[in-house]
C-alpha positions as CSV (number, residue, x, y, z in Angstrom):
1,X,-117.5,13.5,-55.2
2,X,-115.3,16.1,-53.4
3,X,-117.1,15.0,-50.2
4,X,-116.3,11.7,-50.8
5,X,-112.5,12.3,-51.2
6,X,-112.3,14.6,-48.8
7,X,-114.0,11.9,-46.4
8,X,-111.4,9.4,-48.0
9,X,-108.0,11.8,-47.3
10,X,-109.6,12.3,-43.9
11,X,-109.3,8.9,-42.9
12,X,-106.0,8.2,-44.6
13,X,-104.4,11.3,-42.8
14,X,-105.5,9.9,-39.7
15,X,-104.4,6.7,-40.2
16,X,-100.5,8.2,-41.5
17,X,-101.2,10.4,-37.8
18,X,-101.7,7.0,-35.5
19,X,-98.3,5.4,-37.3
20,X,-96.2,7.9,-36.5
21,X,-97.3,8.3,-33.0
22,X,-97.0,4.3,-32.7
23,X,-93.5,4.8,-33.9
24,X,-92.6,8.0,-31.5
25,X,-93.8,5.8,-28.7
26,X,-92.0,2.6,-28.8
27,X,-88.9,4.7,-30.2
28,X,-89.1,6.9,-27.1
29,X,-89.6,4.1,-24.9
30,X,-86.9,2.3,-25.6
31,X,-84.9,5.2,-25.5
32,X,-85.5,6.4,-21.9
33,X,-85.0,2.8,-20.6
34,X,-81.9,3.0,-18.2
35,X,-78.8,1.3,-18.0
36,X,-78.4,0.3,-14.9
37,X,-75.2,1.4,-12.7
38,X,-72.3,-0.9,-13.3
39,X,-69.5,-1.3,-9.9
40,X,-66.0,-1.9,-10.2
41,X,-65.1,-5.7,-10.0
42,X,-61.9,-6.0,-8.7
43,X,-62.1,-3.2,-5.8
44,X,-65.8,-5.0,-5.0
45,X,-63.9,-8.4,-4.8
46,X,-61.6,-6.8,-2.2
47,X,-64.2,-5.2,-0.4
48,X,-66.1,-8.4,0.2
49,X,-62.5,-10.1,1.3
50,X,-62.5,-7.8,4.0
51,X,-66.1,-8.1,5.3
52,X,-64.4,-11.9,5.7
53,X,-61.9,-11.0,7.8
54,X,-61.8,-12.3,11.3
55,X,-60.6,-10.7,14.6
56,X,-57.5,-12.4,14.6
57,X,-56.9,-11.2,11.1
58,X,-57.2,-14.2,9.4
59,X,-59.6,-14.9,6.5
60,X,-62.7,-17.3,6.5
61,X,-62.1,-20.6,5.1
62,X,-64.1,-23.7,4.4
63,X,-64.1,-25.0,8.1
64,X,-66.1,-21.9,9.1
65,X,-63.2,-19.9,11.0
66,X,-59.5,-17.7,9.5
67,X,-57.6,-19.9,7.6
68,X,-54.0,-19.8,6.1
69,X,-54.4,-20.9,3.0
70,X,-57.1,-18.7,2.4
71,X,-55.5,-15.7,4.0
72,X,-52.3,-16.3,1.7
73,X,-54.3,-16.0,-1.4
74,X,-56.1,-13.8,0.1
75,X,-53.0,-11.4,0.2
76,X,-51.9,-12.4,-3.2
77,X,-55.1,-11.1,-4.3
78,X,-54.7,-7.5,-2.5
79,X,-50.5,-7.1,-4.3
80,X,-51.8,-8.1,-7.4
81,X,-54.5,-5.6,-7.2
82,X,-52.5,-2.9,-6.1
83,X,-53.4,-2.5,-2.7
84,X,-51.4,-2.6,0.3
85,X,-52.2,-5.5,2.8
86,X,-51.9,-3.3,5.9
87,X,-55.3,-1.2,4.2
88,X,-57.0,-4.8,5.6
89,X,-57.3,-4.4,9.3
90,X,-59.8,-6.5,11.5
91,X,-62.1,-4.9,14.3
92,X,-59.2,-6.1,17.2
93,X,-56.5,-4.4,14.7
94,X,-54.8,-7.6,13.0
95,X,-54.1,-7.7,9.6
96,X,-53.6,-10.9,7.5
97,X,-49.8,-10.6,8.0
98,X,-50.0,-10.6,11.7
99,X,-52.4,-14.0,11.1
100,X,-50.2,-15.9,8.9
101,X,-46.8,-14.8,11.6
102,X,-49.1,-16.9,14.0
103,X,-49.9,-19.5,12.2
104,X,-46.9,-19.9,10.0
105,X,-45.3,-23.0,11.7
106,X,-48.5,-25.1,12.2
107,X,-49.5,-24.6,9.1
108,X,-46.3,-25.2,7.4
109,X,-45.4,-28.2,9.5
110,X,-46.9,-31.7,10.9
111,X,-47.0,-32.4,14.2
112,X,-43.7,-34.1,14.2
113,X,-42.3,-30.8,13.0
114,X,-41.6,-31.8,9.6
115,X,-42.4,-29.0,6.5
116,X,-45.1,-29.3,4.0
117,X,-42.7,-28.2,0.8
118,X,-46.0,-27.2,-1.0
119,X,-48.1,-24.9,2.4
120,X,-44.3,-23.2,2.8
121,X,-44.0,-22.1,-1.1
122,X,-47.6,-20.8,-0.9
123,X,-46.9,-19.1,2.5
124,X,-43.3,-17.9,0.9
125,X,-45.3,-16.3,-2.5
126,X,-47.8,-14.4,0.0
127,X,-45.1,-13.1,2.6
128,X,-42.5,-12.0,-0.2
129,X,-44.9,-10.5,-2.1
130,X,-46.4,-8.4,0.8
131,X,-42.7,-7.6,1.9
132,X,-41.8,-9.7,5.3
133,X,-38.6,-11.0,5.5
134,X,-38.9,-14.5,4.4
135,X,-35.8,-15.6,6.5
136,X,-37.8,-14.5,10.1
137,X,-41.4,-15.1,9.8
138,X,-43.5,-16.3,12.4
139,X,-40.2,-17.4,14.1
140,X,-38.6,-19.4,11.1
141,X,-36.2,-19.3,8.4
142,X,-39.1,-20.6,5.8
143,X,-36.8,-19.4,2.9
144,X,-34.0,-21.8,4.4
145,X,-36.5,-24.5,5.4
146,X,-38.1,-24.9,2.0
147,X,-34.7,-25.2,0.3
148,X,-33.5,-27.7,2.9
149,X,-36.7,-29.9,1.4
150,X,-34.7,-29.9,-2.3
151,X,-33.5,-33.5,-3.0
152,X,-30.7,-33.7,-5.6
153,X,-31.4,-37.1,-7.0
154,X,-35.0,-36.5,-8.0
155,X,-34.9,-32.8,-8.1
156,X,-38.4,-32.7,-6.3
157,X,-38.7,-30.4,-3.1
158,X,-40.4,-33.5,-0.8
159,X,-40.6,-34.8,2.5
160,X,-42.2,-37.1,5.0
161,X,-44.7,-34.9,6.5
162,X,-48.2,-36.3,6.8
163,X,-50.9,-34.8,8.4
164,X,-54.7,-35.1,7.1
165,X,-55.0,-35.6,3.6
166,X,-51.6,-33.3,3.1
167,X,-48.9,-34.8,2.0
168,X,-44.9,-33.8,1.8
169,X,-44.1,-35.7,-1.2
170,X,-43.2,-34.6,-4.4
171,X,-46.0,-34.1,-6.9
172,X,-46.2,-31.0,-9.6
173,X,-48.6,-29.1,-7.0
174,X,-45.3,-29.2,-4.6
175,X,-42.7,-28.7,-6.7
176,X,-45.1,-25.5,-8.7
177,X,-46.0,-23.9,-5.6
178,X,-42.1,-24.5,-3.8
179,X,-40.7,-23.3,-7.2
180,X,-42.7,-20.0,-7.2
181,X,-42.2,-19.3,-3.6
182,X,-38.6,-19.2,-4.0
183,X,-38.3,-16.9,-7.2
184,X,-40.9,-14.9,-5.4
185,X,-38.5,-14.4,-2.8
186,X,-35.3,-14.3,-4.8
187,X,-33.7,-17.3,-3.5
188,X,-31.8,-19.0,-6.5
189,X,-33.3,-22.7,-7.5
190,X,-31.4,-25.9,-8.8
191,X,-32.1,-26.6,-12.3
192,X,-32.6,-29.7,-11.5
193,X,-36.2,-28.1,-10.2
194,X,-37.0,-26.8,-13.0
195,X,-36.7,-30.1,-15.3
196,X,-38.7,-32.0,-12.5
197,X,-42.2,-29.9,-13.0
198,X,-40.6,-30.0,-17.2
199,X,-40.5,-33.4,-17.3
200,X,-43.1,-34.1,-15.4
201,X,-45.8,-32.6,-17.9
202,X,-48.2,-35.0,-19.4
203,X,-48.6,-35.7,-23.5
204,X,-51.7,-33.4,-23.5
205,X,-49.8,-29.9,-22.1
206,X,-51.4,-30.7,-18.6
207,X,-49.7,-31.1,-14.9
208,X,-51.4,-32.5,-12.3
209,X,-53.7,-35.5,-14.3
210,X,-55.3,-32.8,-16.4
211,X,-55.9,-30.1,-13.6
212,X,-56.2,-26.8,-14.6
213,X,-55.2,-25.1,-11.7
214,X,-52.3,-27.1,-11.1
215,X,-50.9,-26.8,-14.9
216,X,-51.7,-22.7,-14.9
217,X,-49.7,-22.8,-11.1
218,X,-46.9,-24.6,-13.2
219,X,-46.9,-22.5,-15.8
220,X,-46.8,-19.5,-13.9
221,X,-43.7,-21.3,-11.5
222,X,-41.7,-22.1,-14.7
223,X,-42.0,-18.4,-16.0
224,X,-42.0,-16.4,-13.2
225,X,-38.2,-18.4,-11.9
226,X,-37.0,-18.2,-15.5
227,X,-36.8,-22.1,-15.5
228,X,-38.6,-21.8,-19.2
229,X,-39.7,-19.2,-21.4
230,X,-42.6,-18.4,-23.0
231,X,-41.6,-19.8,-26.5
232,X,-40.5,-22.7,-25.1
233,X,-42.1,-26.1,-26.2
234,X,-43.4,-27.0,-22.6
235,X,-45.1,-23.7,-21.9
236,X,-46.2,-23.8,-25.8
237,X,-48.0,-27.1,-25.2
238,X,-49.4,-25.7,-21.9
239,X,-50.9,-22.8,-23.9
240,X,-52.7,-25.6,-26.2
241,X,-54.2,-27.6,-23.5
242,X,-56.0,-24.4,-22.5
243,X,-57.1,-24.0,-25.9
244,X,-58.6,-27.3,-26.0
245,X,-60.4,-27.4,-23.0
246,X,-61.8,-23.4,-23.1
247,X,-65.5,-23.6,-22.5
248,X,-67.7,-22.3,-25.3
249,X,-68.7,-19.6,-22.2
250,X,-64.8,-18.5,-22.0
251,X,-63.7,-20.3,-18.7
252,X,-62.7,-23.3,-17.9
253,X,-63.9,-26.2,-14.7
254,X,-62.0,-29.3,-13.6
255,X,-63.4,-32.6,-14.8
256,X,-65.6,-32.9,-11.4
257,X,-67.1,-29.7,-11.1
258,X,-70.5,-29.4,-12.5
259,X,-70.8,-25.6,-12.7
260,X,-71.0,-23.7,-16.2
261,X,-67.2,-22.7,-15.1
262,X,-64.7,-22.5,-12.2
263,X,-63.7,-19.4,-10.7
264,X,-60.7,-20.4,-9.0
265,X,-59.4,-22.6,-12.5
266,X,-60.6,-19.5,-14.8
267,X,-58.6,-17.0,-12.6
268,X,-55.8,-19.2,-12.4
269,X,-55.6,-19.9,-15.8
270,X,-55.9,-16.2,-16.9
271,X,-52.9,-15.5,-14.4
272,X,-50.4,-18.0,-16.5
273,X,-51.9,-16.3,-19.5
274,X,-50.9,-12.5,-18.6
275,X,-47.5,-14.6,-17.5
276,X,-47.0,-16.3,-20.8
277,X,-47.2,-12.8,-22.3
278,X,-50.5,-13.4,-24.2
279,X,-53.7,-11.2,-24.2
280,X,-56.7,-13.4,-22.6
281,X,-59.4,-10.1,-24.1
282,X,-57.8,-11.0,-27.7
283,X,-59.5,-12.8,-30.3
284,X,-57.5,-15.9,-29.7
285,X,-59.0,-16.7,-26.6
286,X,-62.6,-15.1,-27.5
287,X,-64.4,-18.1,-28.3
288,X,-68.3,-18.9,-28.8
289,X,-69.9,-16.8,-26.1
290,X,-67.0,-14.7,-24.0
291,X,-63.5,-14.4,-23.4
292,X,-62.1,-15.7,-20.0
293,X,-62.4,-11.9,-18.5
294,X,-66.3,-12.0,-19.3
295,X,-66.5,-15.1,-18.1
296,X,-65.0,-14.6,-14.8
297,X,-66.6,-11.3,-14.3
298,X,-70.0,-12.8,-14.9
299,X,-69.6,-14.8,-11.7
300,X,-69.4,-11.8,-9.4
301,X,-72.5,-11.8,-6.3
302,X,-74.3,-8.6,-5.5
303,X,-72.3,-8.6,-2.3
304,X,-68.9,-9.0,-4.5
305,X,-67.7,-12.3,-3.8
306,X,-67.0,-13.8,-7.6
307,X,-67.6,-17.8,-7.9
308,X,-70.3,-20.1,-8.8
309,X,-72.7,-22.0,-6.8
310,X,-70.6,-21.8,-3.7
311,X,-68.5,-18.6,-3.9
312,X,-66.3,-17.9,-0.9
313,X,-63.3,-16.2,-0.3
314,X,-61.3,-18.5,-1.4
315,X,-63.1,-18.6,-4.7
316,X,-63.2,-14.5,-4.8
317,X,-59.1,-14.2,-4.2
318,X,-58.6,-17.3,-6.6
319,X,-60.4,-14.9,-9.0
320,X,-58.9,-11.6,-8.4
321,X,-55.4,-13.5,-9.2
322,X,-56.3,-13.6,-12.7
323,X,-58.7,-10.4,-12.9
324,X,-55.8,-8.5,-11.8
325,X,-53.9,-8.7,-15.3
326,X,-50.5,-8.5,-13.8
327,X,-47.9,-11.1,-13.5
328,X,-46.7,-12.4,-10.7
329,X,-43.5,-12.1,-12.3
330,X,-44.2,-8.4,-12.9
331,X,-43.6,-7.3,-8.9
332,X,-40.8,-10.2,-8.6
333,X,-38.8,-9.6,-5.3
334,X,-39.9,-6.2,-4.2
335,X,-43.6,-4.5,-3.2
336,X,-45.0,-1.8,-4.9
337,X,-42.7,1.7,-4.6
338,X,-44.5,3.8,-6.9
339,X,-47.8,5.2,-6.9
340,X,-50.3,7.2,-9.3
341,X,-53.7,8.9,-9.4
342,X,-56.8,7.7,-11.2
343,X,-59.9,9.6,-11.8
344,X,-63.1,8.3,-13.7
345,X,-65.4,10.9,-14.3
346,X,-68.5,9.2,-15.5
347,X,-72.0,10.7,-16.7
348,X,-73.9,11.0,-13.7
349,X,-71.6,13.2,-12.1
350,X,-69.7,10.2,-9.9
351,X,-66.0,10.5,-9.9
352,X,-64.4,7.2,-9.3
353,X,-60.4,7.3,-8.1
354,X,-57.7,4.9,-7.6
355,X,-54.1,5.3,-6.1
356,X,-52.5,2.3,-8.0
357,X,-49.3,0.8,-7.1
358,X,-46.0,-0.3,-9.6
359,X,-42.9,-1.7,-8.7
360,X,-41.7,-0.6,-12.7
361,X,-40.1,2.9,-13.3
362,X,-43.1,3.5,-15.5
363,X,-46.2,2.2,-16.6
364,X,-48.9,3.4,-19.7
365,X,-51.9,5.2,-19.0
366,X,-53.8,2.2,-20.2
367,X,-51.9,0.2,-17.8
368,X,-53.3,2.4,-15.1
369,X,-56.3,2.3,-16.0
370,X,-56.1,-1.8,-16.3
371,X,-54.7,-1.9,-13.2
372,X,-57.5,0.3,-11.2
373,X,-59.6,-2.7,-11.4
374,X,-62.3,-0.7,-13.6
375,X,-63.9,-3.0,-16.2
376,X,-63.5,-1.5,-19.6
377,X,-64.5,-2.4,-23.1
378,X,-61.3,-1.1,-25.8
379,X,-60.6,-2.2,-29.4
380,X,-57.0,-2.3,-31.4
381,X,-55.9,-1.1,-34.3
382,X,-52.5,-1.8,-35.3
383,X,-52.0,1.2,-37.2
384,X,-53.6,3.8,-34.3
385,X,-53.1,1.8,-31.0
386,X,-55.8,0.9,-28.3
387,X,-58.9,3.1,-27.9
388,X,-61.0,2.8,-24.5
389,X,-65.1,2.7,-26.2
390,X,-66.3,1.9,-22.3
391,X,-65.8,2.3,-18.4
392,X,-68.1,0.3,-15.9
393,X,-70.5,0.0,-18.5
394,X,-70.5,4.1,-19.5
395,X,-69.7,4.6,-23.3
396,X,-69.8,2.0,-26.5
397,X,-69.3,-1.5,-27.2
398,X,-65.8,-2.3,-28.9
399,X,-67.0,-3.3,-32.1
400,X,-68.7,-0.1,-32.4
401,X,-66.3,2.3,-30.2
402,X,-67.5,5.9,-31.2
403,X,-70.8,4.8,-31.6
404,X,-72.3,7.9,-29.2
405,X,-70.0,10.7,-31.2
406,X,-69.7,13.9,-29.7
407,X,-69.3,11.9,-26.3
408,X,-66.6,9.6,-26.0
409,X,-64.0,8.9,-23.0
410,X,-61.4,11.7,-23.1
411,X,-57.8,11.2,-21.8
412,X,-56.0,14.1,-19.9
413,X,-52.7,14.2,-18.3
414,X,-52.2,16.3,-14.3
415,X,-49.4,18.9,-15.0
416,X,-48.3,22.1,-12.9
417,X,-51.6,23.9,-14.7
418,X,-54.1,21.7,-14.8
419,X,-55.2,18.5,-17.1
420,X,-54.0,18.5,-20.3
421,X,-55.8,16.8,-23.3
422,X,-53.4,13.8,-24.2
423,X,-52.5,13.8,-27.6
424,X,-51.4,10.0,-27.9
425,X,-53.1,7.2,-27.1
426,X,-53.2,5.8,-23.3
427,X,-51.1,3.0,-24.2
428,X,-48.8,5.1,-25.5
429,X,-48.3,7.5,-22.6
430,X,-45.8,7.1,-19.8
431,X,-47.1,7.4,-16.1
432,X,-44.7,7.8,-13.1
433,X,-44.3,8.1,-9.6
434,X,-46.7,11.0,-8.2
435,X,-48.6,11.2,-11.7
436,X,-52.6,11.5,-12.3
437,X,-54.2,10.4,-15.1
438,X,-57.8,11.4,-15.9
439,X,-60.9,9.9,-18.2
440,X,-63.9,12.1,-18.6
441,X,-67.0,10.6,-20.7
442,X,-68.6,13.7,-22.5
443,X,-67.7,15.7,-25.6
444,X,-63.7,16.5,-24.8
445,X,-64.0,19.2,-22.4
446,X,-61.7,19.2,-18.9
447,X,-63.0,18.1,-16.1
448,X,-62.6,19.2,-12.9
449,X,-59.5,19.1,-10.9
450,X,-58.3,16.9,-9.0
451,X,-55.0,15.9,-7.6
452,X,-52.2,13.3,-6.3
453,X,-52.5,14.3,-2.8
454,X,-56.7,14.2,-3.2
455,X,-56.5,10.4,-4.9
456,X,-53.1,9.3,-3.0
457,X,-52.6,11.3,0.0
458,X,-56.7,11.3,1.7
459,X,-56.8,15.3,1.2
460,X,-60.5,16.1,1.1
461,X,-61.5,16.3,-2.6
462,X,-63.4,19.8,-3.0
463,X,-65.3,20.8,-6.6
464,X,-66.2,23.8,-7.7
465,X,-70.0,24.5,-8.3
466,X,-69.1,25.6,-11.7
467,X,-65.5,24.3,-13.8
468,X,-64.7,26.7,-15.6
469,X,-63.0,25.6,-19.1
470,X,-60.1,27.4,-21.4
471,X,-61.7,25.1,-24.2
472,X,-64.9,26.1,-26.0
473,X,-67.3,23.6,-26.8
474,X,-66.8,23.9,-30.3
475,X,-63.2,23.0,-29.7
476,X,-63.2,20.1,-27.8
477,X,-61.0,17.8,-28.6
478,X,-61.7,15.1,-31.2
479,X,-60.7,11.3,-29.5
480,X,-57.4,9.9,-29.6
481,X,-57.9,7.2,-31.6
482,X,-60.3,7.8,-34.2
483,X,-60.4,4.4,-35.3
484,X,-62.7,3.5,-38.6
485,X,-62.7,0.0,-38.7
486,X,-62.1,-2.8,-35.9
487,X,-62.4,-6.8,-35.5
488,X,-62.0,-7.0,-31.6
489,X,-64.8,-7.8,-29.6
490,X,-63.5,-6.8,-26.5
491,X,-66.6,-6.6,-23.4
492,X,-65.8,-6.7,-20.0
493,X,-69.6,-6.7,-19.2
494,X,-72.3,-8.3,-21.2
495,X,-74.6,-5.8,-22.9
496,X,-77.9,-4.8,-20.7
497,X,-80.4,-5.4,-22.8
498,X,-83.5,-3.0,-23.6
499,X,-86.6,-3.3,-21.4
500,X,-89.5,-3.3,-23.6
501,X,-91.7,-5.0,-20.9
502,X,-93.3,-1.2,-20.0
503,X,-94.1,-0.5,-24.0
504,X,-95.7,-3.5,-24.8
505,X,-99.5,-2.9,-23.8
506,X,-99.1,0.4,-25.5
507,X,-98.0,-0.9,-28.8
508,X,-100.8,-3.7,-28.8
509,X,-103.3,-0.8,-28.6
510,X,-101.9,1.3,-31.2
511,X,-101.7,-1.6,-33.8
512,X,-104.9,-2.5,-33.1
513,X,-106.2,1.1,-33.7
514,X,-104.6,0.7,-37.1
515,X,-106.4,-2.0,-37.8
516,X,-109.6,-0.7,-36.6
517,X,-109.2,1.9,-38.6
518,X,-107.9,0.1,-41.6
519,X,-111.3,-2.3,-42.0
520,X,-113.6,1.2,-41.4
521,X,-111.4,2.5,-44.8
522,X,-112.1,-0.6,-46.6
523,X,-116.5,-0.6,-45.1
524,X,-116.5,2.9,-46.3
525,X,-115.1,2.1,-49.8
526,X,-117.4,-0.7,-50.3
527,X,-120.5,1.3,-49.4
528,X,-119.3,3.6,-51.4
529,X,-119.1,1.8,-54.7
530,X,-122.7,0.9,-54.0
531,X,-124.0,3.9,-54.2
């Protein structure tokens, strides 16, 4: 008998053994499955731009050679990133600028000489924005030219010109595009403007027959020149029409396209969101499967150009308009004149930095950190602000934002000693000129220094093989924002999901083991009972 059970327990034991190594196995496995390395969007975007640029400075455009219109979003895509257009320099040593001052009257004119109201506002927006003098570029007055286009009786900036399939006359695309270029540039408009693009909407919120891009330009004209506001009824039902025609993926398309979504629409649209004062991450515009951001980041290429089947640059800039999260109206009449430092510090040991560029006296850290072109995952409380969960893919989802506790993404502050730990949240914090803000993914403790002139300035950037630290690791400090509970669901990259593909074999022959050994249990009981 006492073989018998001892024979029994042995088999049992070894069973209980073969389960829990199953279970280390396929636990370990997916543990060790990497994430792979994420790469900042924006600063990608712009990279690819410039592997676009021609010799003579101009851009690539659909006819296979530079071409303004490209080139002018182009540069609107570079302010509204933060990054100066002169950092965009072709092989023979053009920039876009120098372009667009050489092709600023043919493109802005037909060959009888007469202007294009709508080419001249989008030329205008670029040029202000960059800083030319908008009353001598490319040997014209454009400023004086596209006010001369204004007629009083209709209130529509329109003329004759003809060339191609462009036309002078007045239509919303015009009158948005002549509208912004001349608040861009601080020239004063007629009301009279203004009510021509108001009056002009359709019954559904819409300019343009239902064109997205031309009813988030609008949008974006009428609130960046102060012609409406954002609580007023046009721009209200403007804000609907988006809602209605929001994609279940998070982005919208034109009526002809037949891509999932439109880059250029999308990045539009989000661009006359940020305008309109309204938060396109937010769970108002997080529908089925994403939120606009998502869904515009989801159309970036390996080599960083962001569209759908046939991503270009025009696509890419289109794109980076909306990406950016700053309002045109935001760096109204002046470039950039203040600058601060960025460093990521992320858990391979990479160090990630950004010199961003604001025309305000001050911005928040989180706005920094927004504006470095980093994609980030955060979640609000309204008691306890905005916490940052992820960087590039480095940390926790935002429904789950100290889901890896010790490690989270610390916030520190350059002063005259070193980085301080900040002891309010990001969006709280001021940043001004000449300032560095730090985030370091680990379990609170400094990390190494690094400073304006390193990020700002090009000084070499040299670590120590060891930082020291005055903190101990049983004192690091605890995050910001310890937040308990949260309802956003705020991802700027889709979750990478776990690789099992490797494990698989291996856990087929374990469970079969089990059951191997399972039906020798049950052969040796039933022999047993016969004897």
């Amino acid at each position: 008998m006492n073989r018998k059970f001892y024979a029994l327990f042995s088999l049992i034991s070894g069973l209980v053994l073969v389960m829990i190594v199953a279970f280390l196995l396929q636990s370990t496995t997916a543990m060790a499955s990497p994430v792979p390395q994420q790469e900042p969007v924006i600063p990608n975007g712009l990279a690819y731009l410039q592997t676009q640029q021609q010799a003579d400075g101009g851009i690539l455009g659909f006819s296979g050679t530079s071409d303004p219109d490209t080139t002018a979003r182009s540069m609107l895509a570079f302010v509204l990133a933060g990054q100066p257009v002169s950092a965009a320099v072709s092989t023979a040593g053009n920039s876009m600028m120098d372009y667009l001052a050489s092709q600023a009257i043919s493109f802005t004119h037909d060959i009888t000489g007469t202007l294009f109201p709508g080419r001249a506002g989008l030329l205008l927006s670029a040029i202000s924005l960059a800083g030319d003098n908008p009353a001598d570029f490319g040997g014209m007055d454009l400023s004086a030219e596209l006010q001369g286009s204004f007629q009083p009786e209709t209130g529509a900036y329109s003329t004759t010109a003809q060339q191609g399939y462009s036309s002078g006359q007045a239509s919303d695309l015009t009158q948005a595009w002549a509208i912004l270029g001349l608040a861009l540039a601080g020239d004063s408009l007629p009301e009279e403007a203004g009510q021509y693009l108001i009056q002009s909407q359709a019954v559904d919120g819409s300019w343009g027959f239902s064109d997205p891009d031309t009813t988030a330009l609008a949008v974006t004209a009428l609130l960046t020149s102060k012609q409406a506001s954002a609580q007023d009824l046009v721009i209200q039902n403007a804000l609907e029409y988006f809602h209605t025609t929001q994609l279940a993926n998070g982005g919208w398309r034109p009526s002809w396209d037949t891509d999932p979504l439109n880059a250029d629409s999308t990045g539009w649209i989000l661009q006359a969101l940020v305008t309109a004062g309204e938060d396109p991450t937010g769970q108002s515009w997080t529908v089925e499967q994403a939120n606009p951001v998502q869904a515009l980041v989801s159309l970036q290429k390996p080599d960083g150009s962001i569209g759908g089947t046939y991503a270009n640059p025009y696509s890419t800039a289109e794109a980076i308009i909306g990406l950016s999260g700053v309002p045109l109206s935001n760096i109204l009449l002046a470039p950039a004149n203040h600058q601060a430092g960025l460093a990521v510090f992320s858990t391979d040991g990479s160090v990630y930095t950004a010199c961003v560029s604001f025309t305000e006296d001050s911005i928040s850290g989180m706005d920094l950190l927004q504006r470095s072109g980093l994609s980030m995952d955060t979640t609000t409380n309204p008691n306890q602000g905005t916490a940052v969960c992820g960087i590039e893919g480095v940390g926790c989802p935002s429904n789950d934002c100290f889901c890896n506790m010790p490690n989270y993404w610390s916030f520190w502050q350059r002063n005259d000693s070193g980085w301080a730990y900040s002891a309010i949240g990001s969006d709280q914090s001021q940043v001004v000129d000449g300032d560095v803000n730090a985030w370091s993914w680990g379990i609170g403790n400094p990390p190494a220094l690094i400073s304006y002139q390193n990020i700002c300035e090009g000084v070499p950037i040299v670590f120590p093989t060891a930082t020291p630290t005055s903190i101990p690791p049983t004192d690091a400090p605890q995050p910001t924002q310890a937040i308990a509970s949260v309802q956003a669901t705020i991802t700027s990259r889709p979750a990478t999901p776990v690789d099992e593909s490797q494990n698989g074999l291996g856990t087929y022959i374990v469970y079969g083991s089990i059951i191997i050994v399972l039906g020798l249990l049950i052969y040796y009981l039933i022999q047993s009972r016969r004897k």
